[in-house]
Every structure is written in C-alpha cells, then in structure tokens.
C-alpha angles and dihedrals in degrees: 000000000000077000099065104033086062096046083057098089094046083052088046093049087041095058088031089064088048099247115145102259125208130177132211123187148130128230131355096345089063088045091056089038085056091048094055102028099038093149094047123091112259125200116206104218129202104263128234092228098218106200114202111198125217091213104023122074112260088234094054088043095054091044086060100047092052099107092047085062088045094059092037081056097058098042089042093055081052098064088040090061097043080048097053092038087051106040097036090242112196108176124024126202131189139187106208090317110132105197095052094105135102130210097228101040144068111259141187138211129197126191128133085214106084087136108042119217115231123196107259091261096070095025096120082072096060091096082056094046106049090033082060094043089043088053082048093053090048098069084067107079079220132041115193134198122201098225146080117281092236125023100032133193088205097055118183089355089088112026102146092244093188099320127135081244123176116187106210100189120249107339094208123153082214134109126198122231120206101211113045130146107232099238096173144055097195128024106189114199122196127191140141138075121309149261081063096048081055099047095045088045090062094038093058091042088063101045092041088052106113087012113144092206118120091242133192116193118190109182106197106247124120126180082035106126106187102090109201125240117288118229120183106272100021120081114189123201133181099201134337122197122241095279096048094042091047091053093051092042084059095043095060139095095204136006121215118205162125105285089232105159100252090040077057089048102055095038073057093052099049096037093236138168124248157201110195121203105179113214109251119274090001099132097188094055086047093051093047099043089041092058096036084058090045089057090055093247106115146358129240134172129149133279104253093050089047120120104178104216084044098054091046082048094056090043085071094075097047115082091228110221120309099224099216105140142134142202106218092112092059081057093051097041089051092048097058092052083044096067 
C-alpha cells in the first residue's frame, strides 16, 4: 500500500496539469486507489503474491518464491501492453512494478532502492543482486527516486550507480497545517503484508492493555469491515483515507510504526515524531530505521524488547523530523516526460 500513497501525489500533479489519468494495481493498493480516485479508470493487475512465513526467514522465503515473480512479471508486462494498445497510452508510470513498461512509449520507475540491501549471511551477493534490479531499472527511459538529491533518507539505497536517476523530494500525499490541537498521545500505524501486520497487531494489543495513553490505533485494512470494540482511551480504526489520516498524524504526539519508506515520507512531511519497529527480516526497514536512529531523529527497536513509556521516554532525546520539504522536483521531473 506504501506503493500506492506515495504515488498519490504523481497521480495529483498528473490530473492537476489536465492530462487523462488511468490506474492499474493489485490488493489492497488498488482497494485504497479505487476509495480516493472513484471516477478514474482503474486497471486490476495480476498480483505478485508476495507470501511471508511465520517459521521460515523472510529472505529464504523471498529466494523460493522468485520464479513465481518472474512469471507474475511477464504476464504482468502483457497486460501492460494490451492496456497501452487498447487505451492509446502515451506516458507509463510505475512504482517498483517491473513489468510496467512498453515497448513504444517513454516510462518511469520509481523505487529508493537502486542498491538492495541482503541479510549478512548472503551479503557477499549483494553485487549480483543490485547489478540484476539495476538491468531491470534500465528497461524504464527515467528512473525516480523519491528523496532529496543531497541529504537522503534513503542513504546508499538509492545512490544513482550508473542509472539515468532523478530525485524528485519527499513524495507524501500529506500537507502540513500550521495551527492543530495535539488529541493523542500514540498513533499507532500499521501496514505490510501479513502474517507480520497480524503478528505486531497482537503484540501491541497486549503491551498497550492497561495503558492510560489516549491511544489511536489504525490498523491498515481497508476494505475490512468488522471495527473492533472502543474503550475509553483507546480509538480503533480499520482504515482511514488521505484527509482523515493527515489530520491524526498531526494531532499526535508519536507515531508508532513500521519504518516502510513512504510511512517515512509522510512522518518527513509533517515533521513528526516516531517509533520505528522495522518488519522482521525486512532489510530495507532495518537499514532506514537504523540510520534514522544514528542521526539522532528517531528511535526503533523491535517489538518484543518494546516497553511502550519507555519508548515515548527515549523519543525525547531524538529531533523528529523537521518537515521542511518541498515539491518542486516532482514538478521538474514531470516537465521533462511531459515533453
């Protein structure tokens, strides 16, 4: 889903400049695609259909399912091709999805991860690894990185290697308001594939029971229709859109969350303070909230060695992030496909 709330404002600049917008997707990125773009066209996509294992390690996992991917990839740069035929597609663009070129018009991908991140026991393939996703890259006339050119979040993820790179700032559907009243005390954001959403649901449930915080828990579903029972200092949400989810972010003093890359993003935007809890195995969340805590901007640790006051305790030495960005880079990097 992080996917698809950072290509909102692409999609935003896109419609702004009056060009015909249409969406393709899978999941629940295409579910919440559907909620805030209900009179666009919307493509469904084959999915990857990316399994996460409670036992095995989510590396290991991954490494089994790759010719799977590989077939999802080609079937789904076939639909992308009936798509473009049918629909007189002039322009594609494509978060992280390989197969999302044609072979007769311009295309961009976007990704902060040029140079991907292994566990320390297969390290020594990293070289292999990045050298295949950059040749990937390489089939898009633009690659983007959602950044800023110096400075970056992402660090070495997305150093440009060799790659045609344009780094376009913090791509955040979010929009900073000067004047809001601080409601809660905890946000609590949860994303990403399960079994792991699941697993770190149940695991803050438990160390937030008894808790006297003025609590907000969204739990990333949408399309989920059971809501969960209310207590009095504890609100429970399913899903909320982009207006809804920019207000609580604001009226909170921390946000607890996954340190996904557009979670990151938006926490940037709104110069927010976190508590990052990197999804297991997820190198890339590791990398990013590691950093983030090495700069001094915000604190992560994991979710069995989290003890929630304390956490809120140790956020008090980190700056949170600033939230002074801007979005002219999107603008430059949209002028030159536009030409």
């Amino acid at each position: 889903m992080g996917h698809a709330t950072r290509s909102i404002p692409i999609i935003n600049e896109f419609l702004y400049r009056g060009c015909e917008v249409q969406l393709a997707s899978s999941g629940s990125a295409l579910i919440l695609l559907r909620q805030e773009y209900p009179k666009l066209k919307l493509h469904e996509l084959v999915s990857y259909d990316v399994h996460y294992s409670k036992i095995i390690p989510l590396t290991l996992s991954l490494f089994f399912q790759i010719p799977k991917f590989l077939k999802r990839i080609r079937e789904e740069h076939d639909q992308i091709e009936r798509i473009v035929r049918d629909e007189k597609i002039d322009l594609m663009i494509s978060d992280s999805r390989f197969g999302c070129w044609a072979e007769h018009i311009p295309s961009a991908f976007i990704t902060h991860q040029i140079n991907l991140q292994l566990p320390w026991t297969i390290r020594w393939l990293s070289p292999f690894v990045s050298y295949f996703n950059r040749q990937q890259i390489k089939k898009f006339k633009y690659c983007w990185v959602p950044d800023e050119p110096t400075d970056r979040i992402s660090g070495k993820l997305s150093e440009a290697n060799g790659l045609n790179v344009r780094y376009m700032g913090m791509l955040s559907r979010f929009e900073k308001d000067k004047l809001v009243e601080i409601k809660y005390d905890l946000l609590v954001l949860l994303s990403g594939p399960e079994p792991q959403r699941t697993l770190l649901e149940q695991k803050l449930l438990t160390k937030l029971q008894g808790t006297l915080l003025n609590v907000l828990f969204v739990r990333g579903m949408p399309g989920y229709s059971i809501e969960m029972k209310q207590t009095p200092n504890m609100i429970y949400k399913n899903h909320l859109n982009a207006k809804e989810l920019n207000q609580v972010i604001q009226e909170s003093k921390i946000v607890l969350s996954r340190s996904g890359y557009s979670t990151v993003m938006d926490l940037a935007k709104l110069g927010k303070k976190a508590i990052f809890i990197p999804t297991p195995g997820q190198t890339e969340q590791l990398y990013l909230a590691r950093q983030l805590r090495k700069r001094k901007i915000a604190y992560c640790t994991n979710v069995d060695n989290l003890d929630i006051a304390a956490a809120i305790k140790f956020s008090s030495d980190y700056t949170g992030f600033k939230g002074e960005y801007k979005n002219d880079l999107l603008s430059v990097a949209i002028n030159e496909v536009l030409v």
